[in-house]
TORDORO-598095 format. One record per residue (C-alpha): z, x, y; chain; residue in three letters; residue number from 0. Coordinates in steps of 0.001 Angstrom, whole numbers. Last residue first. Layout:
[r [Z,X,Y],"A","ALA",NUM] ...
# end
This chain:
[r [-176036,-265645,-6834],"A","UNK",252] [r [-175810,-266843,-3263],"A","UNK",251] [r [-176986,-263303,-1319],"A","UNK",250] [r [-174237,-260929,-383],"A","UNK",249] [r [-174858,-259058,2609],"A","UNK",248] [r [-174065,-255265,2627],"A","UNK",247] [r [-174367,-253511,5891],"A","UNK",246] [r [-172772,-250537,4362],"A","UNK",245] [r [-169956,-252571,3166],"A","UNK",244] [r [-166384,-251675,5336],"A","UNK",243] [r [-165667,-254660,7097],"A","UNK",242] [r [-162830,-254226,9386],"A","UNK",241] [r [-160424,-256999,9833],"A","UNK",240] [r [-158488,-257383,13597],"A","UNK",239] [r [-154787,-257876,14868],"A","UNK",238] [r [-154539,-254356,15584],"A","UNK",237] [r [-156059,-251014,15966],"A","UNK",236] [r [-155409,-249439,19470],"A","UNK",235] [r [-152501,-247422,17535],"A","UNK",234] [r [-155268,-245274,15729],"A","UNK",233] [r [-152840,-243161,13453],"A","UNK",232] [r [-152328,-245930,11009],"A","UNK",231] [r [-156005,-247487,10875],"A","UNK",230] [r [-157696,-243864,10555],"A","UNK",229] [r [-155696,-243474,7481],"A","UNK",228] [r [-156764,-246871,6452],"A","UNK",227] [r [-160187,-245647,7100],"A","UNK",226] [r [-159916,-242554,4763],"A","UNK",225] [r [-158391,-244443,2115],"A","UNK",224] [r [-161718,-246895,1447],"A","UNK",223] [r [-163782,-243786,1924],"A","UNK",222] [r [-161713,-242214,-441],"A","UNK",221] [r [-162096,-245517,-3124],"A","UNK",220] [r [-165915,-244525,-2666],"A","UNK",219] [r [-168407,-247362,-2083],"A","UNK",218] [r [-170960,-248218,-4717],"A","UNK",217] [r [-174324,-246792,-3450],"A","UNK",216] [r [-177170,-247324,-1260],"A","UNK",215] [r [-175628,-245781,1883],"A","UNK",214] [r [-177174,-247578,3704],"A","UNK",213] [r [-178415,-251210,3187],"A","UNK",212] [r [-176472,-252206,-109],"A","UNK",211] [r [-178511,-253848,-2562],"A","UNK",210] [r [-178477,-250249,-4126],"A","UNK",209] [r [-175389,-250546,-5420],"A","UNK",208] [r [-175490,-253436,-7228],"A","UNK",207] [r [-178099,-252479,-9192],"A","UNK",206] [r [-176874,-248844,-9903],"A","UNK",205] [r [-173473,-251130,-10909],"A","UNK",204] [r [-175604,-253382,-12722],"A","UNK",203] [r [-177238,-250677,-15157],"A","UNK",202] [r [-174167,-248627,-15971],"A","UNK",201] [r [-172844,-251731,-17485],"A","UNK",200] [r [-169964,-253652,-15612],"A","UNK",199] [r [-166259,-253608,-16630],"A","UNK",198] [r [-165779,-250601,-14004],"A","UNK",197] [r [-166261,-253472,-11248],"A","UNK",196] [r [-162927,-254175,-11270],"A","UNK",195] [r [-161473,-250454,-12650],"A","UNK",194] [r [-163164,-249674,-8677],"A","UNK",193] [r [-166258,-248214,-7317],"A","UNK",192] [r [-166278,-250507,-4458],"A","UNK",191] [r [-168700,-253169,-3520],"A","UNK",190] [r [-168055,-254437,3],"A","UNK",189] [r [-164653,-253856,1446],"A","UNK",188] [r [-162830,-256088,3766],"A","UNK",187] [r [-159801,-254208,5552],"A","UNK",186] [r [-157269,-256168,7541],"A","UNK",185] [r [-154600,-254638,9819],"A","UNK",184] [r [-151053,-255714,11420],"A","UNK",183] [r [-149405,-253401,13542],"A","UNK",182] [r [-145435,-253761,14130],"A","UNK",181] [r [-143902,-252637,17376],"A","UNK",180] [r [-141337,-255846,17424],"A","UNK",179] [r [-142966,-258142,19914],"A","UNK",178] [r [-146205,-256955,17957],"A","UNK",177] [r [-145002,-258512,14861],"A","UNK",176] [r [-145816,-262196,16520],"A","UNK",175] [r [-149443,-261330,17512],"A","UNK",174] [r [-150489,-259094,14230],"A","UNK",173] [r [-148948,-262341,12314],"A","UNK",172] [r [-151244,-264737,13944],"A","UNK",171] [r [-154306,-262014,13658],"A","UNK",170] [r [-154268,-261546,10261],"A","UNK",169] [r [-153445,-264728,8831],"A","UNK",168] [r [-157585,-265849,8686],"A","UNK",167] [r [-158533,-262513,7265],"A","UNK",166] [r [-155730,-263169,4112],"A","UNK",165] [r [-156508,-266153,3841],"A","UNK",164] [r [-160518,-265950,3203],"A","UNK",163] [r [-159809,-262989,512],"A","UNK",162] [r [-157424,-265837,-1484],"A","UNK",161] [r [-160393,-268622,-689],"A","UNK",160] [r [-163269,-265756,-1257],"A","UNK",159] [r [-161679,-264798,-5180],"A","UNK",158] [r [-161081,-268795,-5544],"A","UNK",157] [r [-164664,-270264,-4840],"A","UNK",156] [r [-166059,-266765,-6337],"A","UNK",155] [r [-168327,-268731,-9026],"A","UNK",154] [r [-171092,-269318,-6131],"A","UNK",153] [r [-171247,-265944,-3853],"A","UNK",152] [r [-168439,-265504,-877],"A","UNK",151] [r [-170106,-264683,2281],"A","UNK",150] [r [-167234,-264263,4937],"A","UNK",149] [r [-164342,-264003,2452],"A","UNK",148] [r [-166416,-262378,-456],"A","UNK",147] [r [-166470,-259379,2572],"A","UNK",146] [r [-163037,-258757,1145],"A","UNK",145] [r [-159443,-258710,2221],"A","UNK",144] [r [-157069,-255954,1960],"A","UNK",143] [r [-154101,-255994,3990],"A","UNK",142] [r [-152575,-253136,6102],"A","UNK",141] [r [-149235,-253419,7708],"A","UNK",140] [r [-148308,-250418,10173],"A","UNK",139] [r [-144995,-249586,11355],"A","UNK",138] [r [-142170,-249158,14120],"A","UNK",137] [r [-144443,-248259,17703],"A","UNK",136] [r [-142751,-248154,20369],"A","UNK",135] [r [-144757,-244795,21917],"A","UNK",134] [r [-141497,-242192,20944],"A","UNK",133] [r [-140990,-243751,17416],"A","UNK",132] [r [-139447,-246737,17041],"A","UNK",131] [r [-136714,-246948,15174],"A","UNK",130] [r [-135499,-249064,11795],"A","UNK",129] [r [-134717,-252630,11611],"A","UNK",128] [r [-137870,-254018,12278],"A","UNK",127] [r [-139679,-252768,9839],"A","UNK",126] [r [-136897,-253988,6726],"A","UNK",125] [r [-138107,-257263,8206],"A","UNK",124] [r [-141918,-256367,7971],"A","UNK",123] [r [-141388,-255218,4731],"A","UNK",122] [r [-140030,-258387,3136],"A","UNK",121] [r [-142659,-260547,5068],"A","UNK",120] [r [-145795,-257819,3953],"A","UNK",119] [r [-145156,-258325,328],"A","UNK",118] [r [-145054,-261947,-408],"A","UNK",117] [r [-148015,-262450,2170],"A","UNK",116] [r [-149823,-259786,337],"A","UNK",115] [r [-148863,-261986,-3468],"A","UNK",114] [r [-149531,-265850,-1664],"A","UNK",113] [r [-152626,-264317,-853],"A","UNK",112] [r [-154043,-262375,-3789],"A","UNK",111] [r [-151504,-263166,-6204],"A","UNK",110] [r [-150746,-266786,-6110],"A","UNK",109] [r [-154418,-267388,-4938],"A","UNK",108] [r [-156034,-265948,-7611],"A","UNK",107] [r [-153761,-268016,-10322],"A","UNK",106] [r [-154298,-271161,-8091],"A","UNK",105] [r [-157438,-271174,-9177],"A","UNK",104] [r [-156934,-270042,-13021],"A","UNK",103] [r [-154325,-273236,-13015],"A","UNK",102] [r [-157057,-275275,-11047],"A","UNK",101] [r [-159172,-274813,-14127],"A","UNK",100] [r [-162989,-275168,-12648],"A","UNK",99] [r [-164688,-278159,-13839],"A","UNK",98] [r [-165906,-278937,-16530],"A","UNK",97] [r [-167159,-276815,-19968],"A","UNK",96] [r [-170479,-275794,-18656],"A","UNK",95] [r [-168901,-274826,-15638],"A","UNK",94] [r [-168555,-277323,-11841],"A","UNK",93] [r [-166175,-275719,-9473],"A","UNK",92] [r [-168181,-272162,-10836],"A","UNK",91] [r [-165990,-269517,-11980],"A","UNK",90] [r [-165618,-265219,-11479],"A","UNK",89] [r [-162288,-264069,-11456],"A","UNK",88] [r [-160817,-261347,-9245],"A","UNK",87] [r [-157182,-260052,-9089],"A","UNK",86] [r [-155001,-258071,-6200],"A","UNK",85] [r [-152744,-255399,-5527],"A","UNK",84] [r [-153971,-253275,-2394],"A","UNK",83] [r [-151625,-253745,334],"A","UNK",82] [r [-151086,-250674,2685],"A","UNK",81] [r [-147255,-250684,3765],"A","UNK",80] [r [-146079,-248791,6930],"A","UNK",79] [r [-143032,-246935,8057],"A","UNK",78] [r [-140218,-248213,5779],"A","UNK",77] [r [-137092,-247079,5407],"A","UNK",76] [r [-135137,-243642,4959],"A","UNK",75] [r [-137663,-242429,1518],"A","UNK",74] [r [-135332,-242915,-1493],"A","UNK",73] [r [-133641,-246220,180],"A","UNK",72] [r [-137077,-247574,1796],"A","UNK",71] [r [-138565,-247214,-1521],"A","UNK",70] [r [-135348,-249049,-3433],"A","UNK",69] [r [-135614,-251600,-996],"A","UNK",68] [r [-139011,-252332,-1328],"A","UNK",67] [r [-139262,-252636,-4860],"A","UNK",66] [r [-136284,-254906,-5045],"A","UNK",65] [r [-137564,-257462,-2503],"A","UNK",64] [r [-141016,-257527,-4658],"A","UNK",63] [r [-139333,-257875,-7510],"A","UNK",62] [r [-136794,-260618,-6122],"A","UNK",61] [r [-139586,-262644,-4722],"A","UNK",60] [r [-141848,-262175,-7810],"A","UNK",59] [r [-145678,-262983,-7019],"A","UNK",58] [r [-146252,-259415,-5877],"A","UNK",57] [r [-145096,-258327,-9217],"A","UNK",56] [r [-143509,-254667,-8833],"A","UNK",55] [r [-142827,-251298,-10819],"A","UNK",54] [r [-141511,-248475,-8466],"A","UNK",53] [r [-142954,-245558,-8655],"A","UNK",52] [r [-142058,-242562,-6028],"A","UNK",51] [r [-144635,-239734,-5116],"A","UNK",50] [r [-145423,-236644,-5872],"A","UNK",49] [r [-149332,-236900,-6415],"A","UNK",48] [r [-149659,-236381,-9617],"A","UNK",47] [r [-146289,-237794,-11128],"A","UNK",46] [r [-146748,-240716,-9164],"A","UNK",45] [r [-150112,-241119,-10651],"A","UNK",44] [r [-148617,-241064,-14161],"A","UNK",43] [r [-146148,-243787,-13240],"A","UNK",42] [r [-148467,-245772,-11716],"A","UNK",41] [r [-150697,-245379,-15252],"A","UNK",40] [r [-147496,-246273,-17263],"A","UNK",39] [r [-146075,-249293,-15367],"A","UNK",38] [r [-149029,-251655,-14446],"A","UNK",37] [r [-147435,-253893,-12270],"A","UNK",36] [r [-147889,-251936,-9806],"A","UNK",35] [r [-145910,-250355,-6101],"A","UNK",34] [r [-146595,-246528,-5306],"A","UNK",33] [r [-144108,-245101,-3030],"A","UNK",32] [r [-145487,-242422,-939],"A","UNK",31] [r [-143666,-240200,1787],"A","UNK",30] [r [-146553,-238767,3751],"A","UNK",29] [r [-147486,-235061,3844],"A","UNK",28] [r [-151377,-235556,4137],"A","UNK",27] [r [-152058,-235317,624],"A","UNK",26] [r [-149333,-238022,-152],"A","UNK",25] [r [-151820,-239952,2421],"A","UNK",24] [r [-155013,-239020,51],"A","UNK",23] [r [-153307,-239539,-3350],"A","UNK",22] [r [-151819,-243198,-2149],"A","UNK",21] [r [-154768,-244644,-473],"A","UNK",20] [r [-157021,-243474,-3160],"A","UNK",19] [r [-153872,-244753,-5692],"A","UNK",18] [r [-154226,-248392,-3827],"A","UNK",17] [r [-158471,-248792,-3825],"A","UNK",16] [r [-158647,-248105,-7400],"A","UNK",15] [r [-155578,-247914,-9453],"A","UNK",14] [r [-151380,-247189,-9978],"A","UNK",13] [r [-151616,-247937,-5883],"A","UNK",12] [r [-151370,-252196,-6429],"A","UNK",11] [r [-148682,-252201,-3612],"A","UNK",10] [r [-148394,-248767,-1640],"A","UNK",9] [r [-145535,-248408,505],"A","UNK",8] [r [-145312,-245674,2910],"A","UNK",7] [r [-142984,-243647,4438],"A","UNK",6] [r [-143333,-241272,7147],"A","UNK",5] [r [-143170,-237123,7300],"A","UNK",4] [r [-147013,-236810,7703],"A","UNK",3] [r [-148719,-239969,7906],"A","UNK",2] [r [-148591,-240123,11621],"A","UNK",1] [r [-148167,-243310,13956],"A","UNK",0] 
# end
């Protein structure tokens, strides 16, 4: 699979992780549709970058069913679908004030999980109805997951369960699309310079970056892109998660 001349569908690309994805494979001559909730600033990277903006709530069966459609309509179907929409929340089980709201719980997991399950079902169908290219292959899925899913710290409970899903579905679903030339791909990042993390003082993100092993730095949304590039055009990649941390373990705290 090649970027150039196929489509892809970003979800969550108006911002961090998503519009790296989306600038650097519109860069490399693929058909982009960016997918947010966040209407003006996916609108102004679409205007950047040349791509398509559709807005979409991965939670929303007919949104999400929408946005698809009209991206595989403008760009001749679907070729592979990076997700990247997602929300974090920091809470212990047990707070000051009680215990942790189930309604914020299920909050993380309605968009996180529930919201990249949402998205890659839809696409996968409108997958299997278009060609194969000349080695069988009809698309690539991409998920992001998060290292919070292996070593979650206290107060992530619901961040690490939504990340934990989406690395536990990957390789079920990478098995049953394969029967139809579909790739299925997880990436967990470590700590990413991201709007997420942009709510910290300067001070704790040069802390938190140089807990990490090598490099000692906040990852780069690029280097995020650049594997997920590496992920479409590698067809041997399938059914597995990638950590992509720098050797970063997160302690408990």
């Amino acid at each position: 699979m090649q970027l150039a001349g196929n489509s892809f569908f970003i979800s969550g690309g108006a911002s961090g992780l998503g519009k790296a994805v989306a600038r650097l494979f519109a860069e490399a001559g693929a058909k982009v549709t960016i997918a947010d909730i966040q209407t003006d600033p996916g609108r102004q990277v679409a205007e950047e970058i040349g791509a398509l903006f559709v807005q979409m709530d991965v939670t929303d069966e007919q949104s999400v069913g929408q946005a698809l459609a009209t991206a595989a309509e403008a760009h001749e179907g679907i070729q592979g679908v990076v997700n990247c929409a997602g929300i974090g929340t920091a809470a212990r089980v047990l707070g000051k004030h009680g215990p942790h709201s189930l309604d914020t719980f299920a909050r993380v997991i309605q968009v996180n999980l529930v919201g990249t399950f949402n998205v890659l079902r839809i696409a996968a169908k409108m997958m299997t109805q278009g060609p194969t290219n000349d080695r069988g292959e009809r698309g690539v899925i991409i998920n992001t997951a998060s290292v919070a899913a292996y070593d979650g710290q206290v107060g992530q409970a619901a961040y690490a369960a939504s990340k934990g899903g989406i690395v536990s579905m990957t390789l079920p679903i990478a098995r049953e699309l394969a029967a139809f030339g579909i790739r299925v791909m997880a990436i967990a990042p470590g700590i990413f310079d991201t709007p997420m993390l942009g709510q910290l003082p300067e001070a704790a993100r040069e802390s938190l970056g140089k807990q990490v092993p090598f490099p000692a730095r906040l990852g780069d949304p690029a280097e995020y892109a650049a594997l997920a590039r590496h992920i479409v055009e590698n067809e041997m990649l399938n059914g597995e998660v990638i950590r992509l941390d720098g050797a970063w373990r997160m302690g408990a705290q």
